[in-house]
PyMOL Python script that loads the backbone (N, CA, C, O; Angstrom):
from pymol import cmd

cmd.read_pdbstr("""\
ATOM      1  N   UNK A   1     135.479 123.480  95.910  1.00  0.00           N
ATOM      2  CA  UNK A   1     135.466 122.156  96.462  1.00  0.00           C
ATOM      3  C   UNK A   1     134.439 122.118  97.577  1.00  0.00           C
ATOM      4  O   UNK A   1     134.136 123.082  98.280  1.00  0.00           O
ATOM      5  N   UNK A   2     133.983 120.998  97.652  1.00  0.00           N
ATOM      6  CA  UNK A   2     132.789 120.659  98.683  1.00  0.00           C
ATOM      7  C   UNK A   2     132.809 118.997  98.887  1.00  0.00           C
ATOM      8  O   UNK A   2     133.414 118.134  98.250  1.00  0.00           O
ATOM      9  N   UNK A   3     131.873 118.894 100.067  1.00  0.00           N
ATOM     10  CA  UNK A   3     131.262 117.338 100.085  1.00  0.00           C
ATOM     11  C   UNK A   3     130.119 117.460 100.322  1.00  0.00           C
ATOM     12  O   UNK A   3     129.700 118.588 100.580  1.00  0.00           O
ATOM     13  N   UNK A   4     129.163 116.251 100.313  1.00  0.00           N
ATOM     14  CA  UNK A   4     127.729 116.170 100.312  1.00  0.00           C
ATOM     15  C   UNK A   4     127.261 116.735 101.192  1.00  0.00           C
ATOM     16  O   UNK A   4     126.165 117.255 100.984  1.00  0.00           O
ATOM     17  N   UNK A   5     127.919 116.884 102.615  1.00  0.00           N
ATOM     18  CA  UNK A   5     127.249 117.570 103.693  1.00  0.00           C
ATOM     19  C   UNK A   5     127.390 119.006 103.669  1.00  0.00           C
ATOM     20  O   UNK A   5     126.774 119.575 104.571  1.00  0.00           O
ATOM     21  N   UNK A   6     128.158 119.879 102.728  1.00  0.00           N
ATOM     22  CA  UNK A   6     127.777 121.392 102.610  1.00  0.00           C
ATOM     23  C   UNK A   6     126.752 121.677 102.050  1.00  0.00           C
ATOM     24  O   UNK A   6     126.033 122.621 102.380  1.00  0.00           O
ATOM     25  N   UNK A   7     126.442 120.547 100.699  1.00  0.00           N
ATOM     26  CA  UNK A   7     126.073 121.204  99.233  1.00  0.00           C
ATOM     27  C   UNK A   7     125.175 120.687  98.765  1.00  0.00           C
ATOM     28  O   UNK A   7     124.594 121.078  97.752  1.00  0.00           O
ATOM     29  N   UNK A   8     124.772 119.260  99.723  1.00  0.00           N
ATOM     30  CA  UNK A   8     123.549 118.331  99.900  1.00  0.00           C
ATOM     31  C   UNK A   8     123.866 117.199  98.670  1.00  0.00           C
ATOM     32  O   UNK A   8     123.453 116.045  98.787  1.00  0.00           O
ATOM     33  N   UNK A   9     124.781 117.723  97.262  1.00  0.00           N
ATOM     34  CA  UNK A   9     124.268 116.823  96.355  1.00  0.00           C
ATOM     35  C   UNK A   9     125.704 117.266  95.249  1.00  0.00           C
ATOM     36  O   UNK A   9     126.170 118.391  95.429  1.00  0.00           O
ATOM     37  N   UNK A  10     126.218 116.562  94.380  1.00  0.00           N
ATOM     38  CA  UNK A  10     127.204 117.158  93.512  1.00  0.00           C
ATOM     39  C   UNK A  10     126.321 118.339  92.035  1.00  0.00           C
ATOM     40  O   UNK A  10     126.643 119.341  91.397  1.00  0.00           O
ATOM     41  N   UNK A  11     125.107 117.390  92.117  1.00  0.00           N
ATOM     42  CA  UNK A  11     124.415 118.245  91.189  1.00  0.00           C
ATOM     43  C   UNK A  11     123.990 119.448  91.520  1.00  0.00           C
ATOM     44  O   UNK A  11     124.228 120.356  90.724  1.00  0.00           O
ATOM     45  N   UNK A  12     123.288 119.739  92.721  1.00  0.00           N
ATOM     46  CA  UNK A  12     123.869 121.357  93.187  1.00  0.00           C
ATOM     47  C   UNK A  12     124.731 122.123  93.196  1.00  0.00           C
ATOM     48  O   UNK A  12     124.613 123.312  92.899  1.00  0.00           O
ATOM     49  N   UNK A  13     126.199 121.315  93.696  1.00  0.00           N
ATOM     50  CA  UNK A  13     127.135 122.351  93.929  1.00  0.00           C
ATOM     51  C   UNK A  13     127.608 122.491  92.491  1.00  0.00           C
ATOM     52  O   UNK A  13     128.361 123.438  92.266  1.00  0.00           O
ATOM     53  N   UNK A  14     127.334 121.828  91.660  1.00  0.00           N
ATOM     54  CA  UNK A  14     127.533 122.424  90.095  1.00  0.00           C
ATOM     55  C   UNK A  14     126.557 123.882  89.784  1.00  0.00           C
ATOM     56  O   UNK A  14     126.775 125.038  89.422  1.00  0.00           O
ATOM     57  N   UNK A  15     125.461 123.106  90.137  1.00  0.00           N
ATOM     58  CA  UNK A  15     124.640 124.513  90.412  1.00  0.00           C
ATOM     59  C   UNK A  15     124.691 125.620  90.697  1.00  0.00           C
ATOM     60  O   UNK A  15     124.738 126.598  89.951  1.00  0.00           O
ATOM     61  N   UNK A  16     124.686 125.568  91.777  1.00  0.00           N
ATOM     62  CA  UNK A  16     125.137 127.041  92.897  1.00  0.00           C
ATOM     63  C   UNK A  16     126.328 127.420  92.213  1.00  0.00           C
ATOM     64  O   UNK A  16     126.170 128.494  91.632  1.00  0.00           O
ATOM     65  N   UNK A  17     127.663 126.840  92.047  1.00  0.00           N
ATOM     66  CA  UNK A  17     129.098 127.794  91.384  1.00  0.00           C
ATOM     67  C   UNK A  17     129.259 127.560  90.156  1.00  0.00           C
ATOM     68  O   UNK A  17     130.385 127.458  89.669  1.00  0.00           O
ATOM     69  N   UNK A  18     127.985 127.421  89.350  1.00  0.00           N
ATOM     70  CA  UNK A  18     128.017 127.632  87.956  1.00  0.00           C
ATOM     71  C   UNK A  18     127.446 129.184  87.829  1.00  0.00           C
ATOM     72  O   UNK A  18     127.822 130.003  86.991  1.00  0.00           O
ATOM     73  N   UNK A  19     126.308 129.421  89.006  1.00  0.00           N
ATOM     74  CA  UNK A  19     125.413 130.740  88.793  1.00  0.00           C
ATOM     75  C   UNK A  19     126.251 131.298  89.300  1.00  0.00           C
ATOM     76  O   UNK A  19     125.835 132.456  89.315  1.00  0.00           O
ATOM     77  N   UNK A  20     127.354 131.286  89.829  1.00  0.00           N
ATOM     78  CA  UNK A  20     128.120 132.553  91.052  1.00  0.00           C
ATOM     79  C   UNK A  20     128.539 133.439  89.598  1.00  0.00           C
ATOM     80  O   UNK A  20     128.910 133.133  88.465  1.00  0.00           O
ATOM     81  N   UNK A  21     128.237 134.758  90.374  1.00  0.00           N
ATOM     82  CA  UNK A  21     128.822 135.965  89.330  1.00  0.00           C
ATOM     83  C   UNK A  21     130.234 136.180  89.250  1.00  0.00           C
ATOM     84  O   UNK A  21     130.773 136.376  90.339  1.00  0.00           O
ATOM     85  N   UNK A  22     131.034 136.195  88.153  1.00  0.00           N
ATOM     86  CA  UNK A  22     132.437 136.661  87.731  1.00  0.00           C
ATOM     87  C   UNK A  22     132.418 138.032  86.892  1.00  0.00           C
ATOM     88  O   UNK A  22     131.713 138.065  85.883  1.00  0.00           O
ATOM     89  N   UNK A  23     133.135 139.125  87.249  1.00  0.00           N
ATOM     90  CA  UNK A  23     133.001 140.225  86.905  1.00  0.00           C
ATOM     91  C   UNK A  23     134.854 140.468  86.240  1.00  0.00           C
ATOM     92  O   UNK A  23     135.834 140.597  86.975  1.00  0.00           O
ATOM     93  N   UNK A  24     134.870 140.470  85.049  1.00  0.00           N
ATOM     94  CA  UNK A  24     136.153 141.091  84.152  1.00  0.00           C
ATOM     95  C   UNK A  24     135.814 142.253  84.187  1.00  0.00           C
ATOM     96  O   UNK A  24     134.678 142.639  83.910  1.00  0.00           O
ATOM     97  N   UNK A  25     137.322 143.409  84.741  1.00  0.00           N
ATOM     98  CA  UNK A  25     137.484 144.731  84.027  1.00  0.00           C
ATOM     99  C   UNK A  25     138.826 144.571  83.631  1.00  0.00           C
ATOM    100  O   UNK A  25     139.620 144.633  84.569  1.00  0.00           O
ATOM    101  N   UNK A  26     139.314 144.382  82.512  1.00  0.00           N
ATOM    102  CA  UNK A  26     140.832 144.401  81.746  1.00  0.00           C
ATOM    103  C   UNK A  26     140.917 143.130  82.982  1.00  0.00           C
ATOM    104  O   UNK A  26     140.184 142.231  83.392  1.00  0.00           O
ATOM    105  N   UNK A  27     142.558 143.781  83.336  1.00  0.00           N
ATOM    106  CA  UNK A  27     142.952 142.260  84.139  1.00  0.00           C
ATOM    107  C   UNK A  27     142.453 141.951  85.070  1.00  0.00           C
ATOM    108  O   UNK A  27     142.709 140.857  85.572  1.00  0.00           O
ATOM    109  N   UNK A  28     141.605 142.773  85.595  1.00  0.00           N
ATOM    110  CA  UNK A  28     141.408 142.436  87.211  1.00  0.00           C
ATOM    111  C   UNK A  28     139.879 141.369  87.367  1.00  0.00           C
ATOM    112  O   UNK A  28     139.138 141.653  86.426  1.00  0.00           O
ATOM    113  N   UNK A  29     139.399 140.528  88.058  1.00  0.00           N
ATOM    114  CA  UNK A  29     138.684 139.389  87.993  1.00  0.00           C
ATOM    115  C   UNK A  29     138.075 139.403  89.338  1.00  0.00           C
ATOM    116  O   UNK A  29     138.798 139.229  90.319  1.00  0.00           O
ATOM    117  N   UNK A  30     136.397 139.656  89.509  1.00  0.00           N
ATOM    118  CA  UNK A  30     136.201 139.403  90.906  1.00  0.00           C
ATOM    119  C   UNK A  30     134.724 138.080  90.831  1.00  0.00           C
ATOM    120  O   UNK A  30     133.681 138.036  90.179  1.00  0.00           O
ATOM    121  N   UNK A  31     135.320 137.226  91.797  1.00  0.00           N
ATOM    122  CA  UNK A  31     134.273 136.235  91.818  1.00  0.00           C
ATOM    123  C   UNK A  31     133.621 135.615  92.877  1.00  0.00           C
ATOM    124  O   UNK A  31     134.157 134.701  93.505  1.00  0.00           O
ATOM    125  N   UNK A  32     132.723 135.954  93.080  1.00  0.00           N
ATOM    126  CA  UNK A  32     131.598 136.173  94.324  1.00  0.00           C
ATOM    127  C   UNK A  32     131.131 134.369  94.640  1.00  0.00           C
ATOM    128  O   UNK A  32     130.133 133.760  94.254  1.00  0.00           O
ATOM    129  N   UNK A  33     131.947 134.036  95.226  1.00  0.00           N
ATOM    130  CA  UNK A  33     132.381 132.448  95.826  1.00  0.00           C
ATOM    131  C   UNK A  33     130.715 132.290  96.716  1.00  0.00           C
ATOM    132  O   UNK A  33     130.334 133.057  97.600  1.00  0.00           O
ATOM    133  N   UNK A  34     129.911 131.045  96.153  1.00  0.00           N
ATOM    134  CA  UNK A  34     128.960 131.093  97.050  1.00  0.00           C
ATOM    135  C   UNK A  34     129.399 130.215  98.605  1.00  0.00           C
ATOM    136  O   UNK A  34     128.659 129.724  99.457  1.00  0.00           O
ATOM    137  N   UNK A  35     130.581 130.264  98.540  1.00  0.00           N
ATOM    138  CA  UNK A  35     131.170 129.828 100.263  1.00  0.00           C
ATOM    139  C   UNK A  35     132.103 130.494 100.560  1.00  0.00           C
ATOM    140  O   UNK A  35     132.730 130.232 101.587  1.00  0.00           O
ATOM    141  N   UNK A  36     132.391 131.350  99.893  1.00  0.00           N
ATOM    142  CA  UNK A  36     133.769 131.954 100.932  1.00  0.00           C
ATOM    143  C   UNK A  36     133.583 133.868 100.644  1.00  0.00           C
ATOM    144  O   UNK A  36     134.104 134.841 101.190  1.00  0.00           O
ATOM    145  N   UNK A  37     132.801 133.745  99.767  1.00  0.00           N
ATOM    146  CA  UNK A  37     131.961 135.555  99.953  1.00  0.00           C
ATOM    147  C   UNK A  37     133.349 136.032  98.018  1.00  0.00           C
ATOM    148  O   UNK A  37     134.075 135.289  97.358  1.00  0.00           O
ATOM    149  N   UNK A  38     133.071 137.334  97.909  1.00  0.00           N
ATOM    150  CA  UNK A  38     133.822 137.910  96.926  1.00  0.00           C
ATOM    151  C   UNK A  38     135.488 137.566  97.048  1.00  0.00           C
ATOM    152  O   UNK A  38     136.158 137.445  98.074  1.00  0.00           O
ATOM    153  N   UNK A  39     135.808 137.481  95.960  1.00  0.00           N
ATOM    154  CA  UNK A  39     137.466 136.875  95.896  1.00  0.00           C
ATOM    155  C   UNK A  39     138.541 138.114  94.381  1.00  0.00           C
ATOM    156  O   UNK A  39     138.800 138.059  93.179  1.00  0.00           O
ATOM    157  N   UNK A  40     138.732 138.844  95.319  1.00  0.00           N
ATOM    158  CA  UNK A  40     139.092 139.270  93.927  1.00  0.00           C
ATOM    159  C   UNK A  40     140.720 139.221  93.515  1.00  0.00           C
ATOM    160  O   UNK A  40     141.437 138.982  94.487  1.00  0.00           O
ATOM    161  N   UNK A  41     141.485 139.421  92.135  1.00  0.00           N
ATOM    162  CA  UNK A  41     142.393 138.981  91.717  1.00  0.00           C
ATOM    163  C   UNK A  41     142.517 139.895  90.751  1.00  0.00           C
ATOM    164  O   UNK A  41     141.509 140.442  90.304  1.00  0.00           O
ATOM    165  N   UNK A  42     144.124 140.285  90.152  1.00  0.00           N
ATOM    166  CA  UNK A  42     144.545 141.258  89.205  1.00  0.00           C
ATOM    167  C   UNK A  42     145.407 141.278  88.831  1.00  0.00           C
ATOM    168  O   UNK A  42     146.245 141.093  89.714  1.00  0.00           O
ATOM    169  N   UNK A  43     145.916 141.441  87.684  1.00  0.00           N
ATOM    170  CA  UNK A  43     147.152 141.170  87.147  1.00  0.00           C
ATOM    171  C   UNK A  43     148.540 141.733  88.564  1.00  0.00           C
ATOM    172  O   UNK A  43     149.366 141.157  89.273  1.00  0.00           O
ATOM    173  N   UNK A  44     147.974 143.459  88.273  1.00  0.00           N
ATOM    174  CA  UNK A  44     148.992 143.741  89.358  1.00  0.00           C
ATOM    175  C   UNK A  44     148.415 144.331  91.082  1.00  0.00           C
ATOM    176  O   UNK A  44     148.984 145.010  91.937  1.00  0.00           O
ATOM    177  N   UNK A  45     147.147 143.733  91.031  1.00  0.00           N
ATOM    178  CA  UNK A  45     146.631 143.757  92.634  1.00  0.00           C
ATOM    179  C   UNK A  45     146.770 142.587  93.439  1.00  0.00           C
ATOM    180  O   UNK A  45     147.013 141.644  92.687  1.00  0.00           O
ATOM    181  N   UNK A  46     146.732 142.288  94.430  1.00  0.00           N
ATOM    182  CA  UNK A  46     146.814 141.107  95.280  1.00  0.00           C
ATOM    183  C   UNK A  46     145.226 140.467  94.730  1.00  0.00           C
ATOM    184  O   UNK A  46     144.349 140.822  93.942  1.00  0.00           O
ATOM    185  N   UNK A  47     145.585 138.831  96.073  1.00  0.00           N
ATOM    186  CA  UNK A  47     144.586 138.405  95.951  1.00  0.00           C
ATOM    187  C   UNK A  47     144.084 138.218  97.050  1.00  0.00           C
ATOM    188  O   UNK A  47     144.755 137.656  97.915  1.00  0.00           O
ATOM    189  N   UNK A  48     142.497 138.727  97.366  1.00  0.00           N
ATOM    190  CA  UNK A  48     141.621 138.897  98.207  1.00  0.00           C
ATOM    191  C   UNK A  48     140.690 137.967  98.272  1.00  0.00           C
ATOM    192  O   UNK A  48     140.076 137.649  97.254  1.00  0.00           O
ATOM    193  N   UNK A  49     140.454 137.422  99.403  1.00  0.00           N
ATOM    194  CA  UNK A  49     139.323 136.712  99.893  1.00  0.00           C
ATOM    195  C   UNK A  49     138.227 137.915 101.339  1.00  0.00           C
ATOM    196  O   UNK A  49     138.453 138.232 102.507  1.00  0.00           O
ATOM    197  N   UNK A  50     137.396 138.126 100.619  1.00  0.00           N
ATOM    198  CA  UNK A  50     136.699 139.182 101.625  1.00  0.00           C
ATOM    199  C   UNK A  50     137.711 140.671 101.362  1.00  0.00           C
ATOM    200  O   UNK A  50     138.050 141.249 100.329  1.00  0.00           O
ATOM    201  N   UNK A  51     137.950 140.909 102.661  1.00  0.00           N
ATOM    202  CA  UNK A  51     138.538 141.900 102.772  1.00  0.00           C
ATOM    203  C   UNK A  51     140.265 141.908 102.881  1.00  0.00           C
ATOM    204  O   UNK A  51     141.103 142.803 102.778  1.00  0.00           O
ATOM    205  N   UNK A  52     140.337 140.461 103.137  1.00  0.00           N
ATOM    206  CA  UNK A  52     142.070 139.842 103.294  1.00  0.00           C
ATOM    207  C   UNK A  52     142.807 139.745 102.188  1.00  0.00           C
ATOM    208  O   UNK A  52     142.358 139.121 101.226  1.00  0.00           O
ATOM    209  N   UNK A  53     144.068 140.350 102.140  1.00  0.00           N
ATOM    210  CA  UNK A  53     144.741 140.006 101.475  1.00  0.00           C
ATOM    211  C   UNK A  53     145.647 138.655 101.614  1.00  0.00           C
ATOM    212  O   UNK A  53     146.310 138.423 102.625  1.00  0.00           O
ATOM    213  N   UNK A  54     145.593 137.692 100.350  1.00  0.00           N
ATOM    214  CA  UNK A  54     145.911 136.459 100.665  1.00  0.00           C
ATOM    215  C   UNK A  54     147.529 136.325 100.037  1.00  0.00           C
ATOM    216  O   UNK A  54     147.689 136.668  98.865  1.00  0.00           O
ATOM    217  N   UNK A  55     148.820 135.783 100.893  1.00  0.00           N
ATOM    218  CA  UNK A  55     149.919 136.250 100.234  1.00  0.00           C
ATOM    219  C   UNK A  55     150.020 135.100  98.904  1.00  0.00           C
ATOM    220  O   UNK A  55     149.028 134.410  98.672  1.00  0.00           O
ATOM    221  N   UNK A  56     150.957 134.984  98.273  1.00  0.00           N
ATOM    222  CA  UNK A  56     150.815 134.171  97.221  1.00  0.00           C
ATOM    223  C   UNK A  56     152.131 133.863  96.288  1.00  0.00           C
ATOM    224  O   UNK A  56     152.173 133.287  95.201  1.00  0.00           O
ATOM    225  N   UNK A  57     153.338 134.513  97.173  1.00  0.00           N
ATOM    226  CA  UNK A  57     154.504 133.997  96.546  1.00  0.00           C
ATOM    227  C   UNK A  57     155.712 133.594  97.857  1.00  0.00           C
ATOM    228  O   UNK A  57     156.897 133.927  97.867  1.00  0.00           O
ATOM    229  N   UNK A  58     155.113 132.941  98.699  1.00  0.00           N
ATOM    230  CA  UNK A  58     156.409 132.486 100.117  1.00  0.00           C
ATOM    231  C   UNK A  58     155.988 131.168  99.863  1.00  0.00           C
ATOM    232  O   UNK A  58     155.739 130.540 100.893  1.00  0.00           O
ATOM    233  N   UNK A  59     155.834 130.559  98.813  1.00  0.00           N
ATOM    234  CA  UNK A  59     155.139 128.641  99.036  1.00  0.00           C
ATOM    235  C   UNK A  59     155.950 128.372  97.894  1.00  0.00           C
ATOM    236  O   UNK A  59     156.445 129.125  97.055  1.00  0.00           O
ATOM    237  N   UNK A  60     155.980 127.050  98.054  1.00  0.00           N
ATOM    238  CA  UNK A  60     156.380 126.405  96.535  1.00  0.00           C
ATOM    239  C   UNK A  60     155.110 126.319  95.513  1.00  0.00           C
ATOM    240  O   UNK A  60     153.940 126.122  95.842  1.00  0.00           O
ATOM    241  N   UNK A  61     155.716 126.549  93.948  1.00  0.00           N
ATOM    242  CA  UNK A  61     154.646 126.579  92.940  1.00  0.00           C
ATOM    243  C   UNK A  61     153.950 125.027  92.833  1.00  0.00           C
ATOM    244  O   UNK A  61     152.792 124.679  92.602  1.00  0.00           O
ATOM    245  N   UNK A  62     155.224 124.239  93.114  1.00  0.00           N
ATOM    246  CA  UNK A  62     154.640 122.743  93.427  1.00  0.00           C
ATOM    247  C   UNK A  62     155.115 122.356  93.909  1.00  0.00           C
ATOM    248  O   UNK A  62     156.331 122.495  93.771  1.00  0.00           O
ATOM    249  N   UNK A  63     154.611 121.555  94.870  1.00  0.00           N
ATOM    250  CA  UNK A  63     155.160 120.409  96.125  1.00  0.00           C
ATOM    251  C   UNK A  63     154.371 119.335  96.236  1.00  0.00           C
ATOM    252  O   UNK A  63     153.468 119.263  97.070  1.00  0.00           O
ATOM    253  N   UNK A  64     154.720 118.211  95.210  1.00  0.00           N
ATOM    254  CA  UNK A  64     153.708 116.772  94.980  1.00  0.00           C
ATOM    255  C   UNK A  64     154.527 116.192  94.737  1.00  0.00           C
ATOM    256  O   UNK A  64     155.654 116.646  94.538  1.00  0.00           O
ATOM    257  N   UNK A  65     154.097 114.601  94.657  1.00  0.00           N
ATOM    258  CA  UNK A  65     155.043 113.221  94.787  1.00  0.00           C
ATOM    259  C   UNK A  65     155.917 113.320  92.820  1.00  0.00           C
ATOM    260  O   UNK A  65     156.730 112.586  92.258  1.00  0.00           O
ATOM    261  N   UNK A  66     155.084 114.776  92.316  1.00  0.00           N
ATOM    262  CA  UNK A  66     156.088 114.343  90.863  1.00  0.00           C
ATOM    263  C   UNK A  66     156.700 115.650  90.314  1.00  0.00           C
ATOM    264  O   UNK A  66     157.247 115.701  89.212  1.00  0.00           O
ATOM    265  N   UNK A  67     156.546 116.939  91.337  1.00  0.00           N
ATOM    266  CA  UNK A  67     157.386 118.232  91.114  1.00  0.00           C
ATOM    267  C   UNK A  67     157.361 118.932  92.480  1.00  0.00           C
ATOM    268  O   UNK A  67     156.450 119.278  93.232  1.00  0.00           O
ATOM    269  N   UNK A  68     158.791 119.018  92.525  1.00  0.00           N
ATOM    270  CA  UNK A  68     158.919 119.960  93.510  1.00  0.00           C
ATOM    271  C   UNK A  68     159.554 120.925  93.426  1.00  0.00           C
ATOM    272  O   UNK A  68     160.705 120.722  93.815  1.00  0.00           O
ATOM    273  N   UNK A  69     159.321 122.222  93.000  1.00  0.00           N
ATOM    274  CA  UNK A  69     159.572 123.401  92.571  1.00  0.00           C
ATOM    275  C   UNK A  69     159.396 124.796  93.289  1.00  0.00           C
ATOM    276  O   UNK A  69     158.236 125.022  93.630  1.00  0.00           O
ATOM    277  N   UNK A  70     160.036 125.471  93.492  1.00  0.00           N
ATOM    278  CA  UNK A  70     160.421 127.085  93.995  1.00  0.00           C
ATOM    279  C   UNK A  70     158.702 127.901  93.013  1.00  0.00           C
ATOM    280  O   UNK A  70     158.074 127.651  91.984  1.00  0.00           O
ATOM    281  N   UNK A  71     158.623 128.865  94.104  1.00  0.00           N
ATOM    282  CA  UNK A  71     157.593 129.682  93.086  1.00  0.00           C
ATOM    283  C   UNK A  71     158.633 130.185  91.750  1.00  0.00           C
ATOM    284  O   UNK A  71     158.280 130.010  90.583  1.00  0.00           O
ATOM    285  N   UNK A  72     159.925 130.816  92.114  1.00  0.00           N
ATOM    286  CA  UNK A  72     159.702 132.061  91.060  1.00  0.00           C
ATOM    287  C   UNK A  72     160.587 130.836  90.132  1.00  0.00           C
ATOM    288  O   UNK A  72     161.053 131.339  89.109  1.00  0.00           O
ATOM    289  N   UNK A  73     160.843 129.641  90.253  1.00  0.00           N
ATOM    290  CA  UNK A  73     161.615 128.530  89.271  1.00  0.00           C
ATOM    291  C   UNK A  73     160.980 128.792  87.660  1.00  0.00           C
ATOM    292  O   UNK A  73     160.115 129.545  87.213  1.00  0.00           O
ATOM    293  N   UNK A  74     161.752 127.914  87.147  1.00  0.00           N
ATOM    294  CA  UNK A  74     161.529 128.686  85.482  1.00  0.00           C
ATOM    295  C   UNK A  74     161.611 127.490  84.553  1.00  0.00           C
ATOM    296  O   UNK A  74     161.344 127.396  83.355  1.00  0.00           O
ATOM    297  N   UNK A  75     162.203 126.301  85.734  1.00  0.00           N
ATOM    298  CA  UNK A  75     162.512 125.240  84.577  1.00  0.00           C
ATOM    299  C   UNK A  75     162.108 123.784  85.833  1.00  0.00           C
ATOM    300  O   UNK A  75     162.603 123.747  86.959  1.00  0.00           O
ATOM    301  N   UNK A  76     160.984 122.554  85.199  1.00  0.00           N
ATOM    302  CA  UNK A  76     160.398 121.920  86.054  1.00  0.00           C
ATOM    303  C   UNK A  76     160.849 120.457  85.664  1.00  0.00           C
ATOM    304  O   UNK A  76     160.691 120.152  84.481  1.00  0.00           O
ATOM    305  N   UNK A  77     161.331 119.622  86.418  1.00  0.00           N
ATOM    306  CA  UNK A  77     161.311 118.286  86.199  1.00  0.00           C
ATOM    307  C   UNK A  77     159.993 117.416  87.024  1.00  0.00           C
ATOM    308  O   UNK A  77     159.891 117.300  88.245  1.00  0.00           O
ATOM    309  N   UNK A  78     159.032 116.849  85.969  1.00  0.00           N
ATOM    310  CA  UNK A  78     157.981 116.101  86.267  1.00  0.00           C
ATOM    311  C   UNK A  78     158.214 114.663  85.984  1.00  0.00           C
ATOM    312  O   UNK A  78     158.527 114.210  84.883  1.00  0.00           O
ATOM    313  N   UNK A  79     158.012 113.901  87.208  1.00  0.00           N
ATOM    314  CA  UNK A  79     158.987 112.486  87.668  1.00  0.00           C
ATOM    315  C   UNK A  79     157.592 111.666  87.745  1.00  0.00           C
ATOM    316  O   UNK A  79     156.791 112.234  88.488  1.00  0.00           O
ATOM    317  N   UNK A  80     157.166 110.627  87.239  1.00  0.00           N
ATOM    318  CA  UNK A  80     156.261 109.425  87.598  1.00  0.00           C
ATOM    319  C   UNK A  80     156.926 107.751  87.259  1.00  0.00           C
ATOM    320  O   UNK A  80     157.225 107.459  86.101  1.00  0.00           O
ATOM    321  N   UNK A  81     157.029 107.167  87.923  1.00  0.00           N
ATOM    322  CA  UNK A  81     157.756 106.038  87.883  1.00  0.00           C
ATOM    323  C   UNK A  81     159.231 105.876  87.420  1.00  0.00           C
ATOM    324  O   UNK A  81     160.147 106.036  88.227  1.00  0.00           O
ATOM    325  N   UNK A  82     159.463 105.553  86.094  1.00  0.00           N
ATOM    326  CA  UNK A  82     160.491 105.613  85.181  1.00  0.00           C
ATOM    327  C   UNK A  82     160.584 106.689  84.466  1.00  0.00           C
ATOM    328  O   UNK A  82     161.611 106.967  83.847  1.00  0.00           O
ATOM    329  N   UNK A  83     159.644 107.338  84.465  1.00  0.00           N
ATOM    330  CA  UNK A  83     158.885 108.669  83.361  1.00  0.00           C
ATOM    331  C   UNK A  83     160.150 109.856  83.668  1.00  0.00           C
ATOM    332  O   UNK A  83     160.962 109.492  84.518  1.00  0.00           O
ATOM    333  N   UNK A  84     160.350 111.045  83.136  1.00  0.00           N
ATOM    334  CA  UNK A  84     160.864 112.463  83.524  1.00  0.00           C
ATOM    335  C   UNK A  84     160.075 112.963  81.946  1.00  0.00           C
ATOM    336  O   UNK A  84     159.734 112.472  80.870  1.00  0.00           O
ATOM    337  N   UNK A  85     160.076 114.163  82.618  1.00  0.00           N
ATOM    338  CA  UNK A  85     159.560 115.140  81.363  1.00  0.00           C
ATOM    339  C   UNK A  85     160.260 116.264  82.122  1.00  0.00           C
ATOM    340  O   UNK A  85     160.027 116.580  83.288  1.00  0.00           O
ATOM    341  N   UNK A  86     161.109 116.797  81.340  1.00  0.00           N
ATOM    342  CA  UNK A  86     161.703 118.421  81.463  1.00  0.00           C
ATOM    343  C   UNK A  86     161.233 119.454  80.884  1.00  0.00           C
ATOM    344  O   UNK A  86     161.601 119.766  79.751  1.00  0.00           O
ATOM    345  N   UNK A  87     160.066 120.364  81.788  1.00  0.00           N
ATOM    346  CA  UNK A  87     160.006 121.738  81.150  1.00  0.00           C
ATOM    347  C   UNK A  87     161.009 122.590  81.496  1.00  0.00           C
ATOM    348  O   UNK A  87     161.623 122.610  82.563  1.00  0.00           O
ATOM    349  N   UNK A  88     161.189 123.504  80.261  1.00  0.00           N
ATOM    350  CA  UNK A  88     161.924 124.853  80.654  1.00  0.00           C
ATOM    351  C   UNK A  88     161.458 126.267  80.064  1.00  0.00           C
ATOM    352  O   UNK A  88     161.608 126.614  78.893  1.00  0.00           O
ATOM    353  N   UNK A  89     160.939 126.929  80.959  1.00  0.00           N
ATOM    354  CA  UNK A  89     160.083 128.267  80.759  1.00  0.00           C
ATOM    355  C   UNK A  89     161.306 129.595  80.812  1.00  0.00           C
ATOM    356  O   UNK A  89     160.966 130.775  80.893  1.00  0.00           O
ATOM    357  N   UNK A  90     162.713 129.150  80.752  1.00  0.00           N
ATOM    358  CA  UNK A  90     163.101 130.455  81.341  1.00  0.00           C
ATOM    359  C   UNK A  90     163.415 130.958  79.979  1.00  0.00           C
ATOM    360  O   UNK A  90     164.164 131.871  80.329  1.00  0.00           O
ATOM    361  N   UNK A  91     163.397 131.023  78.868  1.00  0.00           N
ATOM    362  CA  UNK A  91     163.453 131.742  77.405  1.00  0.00           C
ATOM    363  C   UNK A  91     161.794 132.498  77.440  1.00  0.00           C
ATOM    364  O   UNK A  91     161.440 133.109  76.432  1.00  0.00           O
ATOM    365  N   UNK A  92     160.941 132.416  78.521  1.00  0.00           N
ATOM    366  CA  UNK A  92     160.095 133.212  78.072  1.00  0.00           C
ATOM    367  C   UNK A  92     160.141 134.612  79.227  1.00  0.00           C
ATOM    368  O   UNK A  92     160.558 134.671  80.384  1.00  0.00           O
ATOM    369  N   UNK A  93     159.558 135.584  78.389  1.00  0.00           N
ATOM    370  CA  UNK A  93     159.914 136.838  79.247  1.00  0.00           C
ATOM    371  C   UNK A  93     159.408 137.214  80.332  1.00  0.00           C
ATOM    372  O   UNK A  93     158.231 137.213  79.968  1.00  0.00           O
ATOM    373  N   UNK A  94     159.359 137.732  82.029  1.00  0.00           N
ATOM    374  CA  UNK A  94     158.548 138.209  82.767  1.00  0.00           C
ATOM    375  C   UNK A  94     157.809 138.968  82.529  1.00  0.00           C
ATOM    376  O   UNK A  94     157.033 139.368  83.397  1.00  0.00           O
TER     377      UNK A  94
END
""", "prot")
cmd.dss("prot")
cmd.show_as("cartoon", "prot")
cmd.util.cbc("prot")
cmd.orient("prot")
């Protein structure tokens, strides 16, 4: 994410983080953010911005005007006007 005054233009910043390098080994994923430096991620490693480890399970998985849900929740009610849609993920395995 950006605005005109980082990135000068939207057609750049397509630019610039279209060329940023992404490096796959099996699960692990590192992607060299042209604003925030290397970011890396792994199935079973944390996730790093620089040298920080960034935590990633004390928040809710969603907290918006149409789900509000626990990270480790398994089953989601998505609410828009009159609307509900019920997912339920907990028949699938960890």
């Amino acid at each position: 994410m950006g605005d005109e005054t980082h990135w000068n233009s939207f057609a750049n910043f397509v630019e610039v983080v279209s060329g940023a390098r992404v490096t796959v080994d099996g699960l692990d994923v590192t992607y060299h953010s042209p604003s925030v430096g290397r970011m890396q991620f792994g199935w079973h490693g944390p996730l790093q911005v620089g040298s920080a480890e960034v935590e990633i399970l004390d928040y809710p998985r969603f907290h918006n005007p149409y789900c509000q849900a626990d990270f480790a929740a398994r089953q989601y009610t998505i609410r828009y006007g009159d609307q509900t849609y019920n997912l339920d993920f907990s028949f699938v395995n960890r």
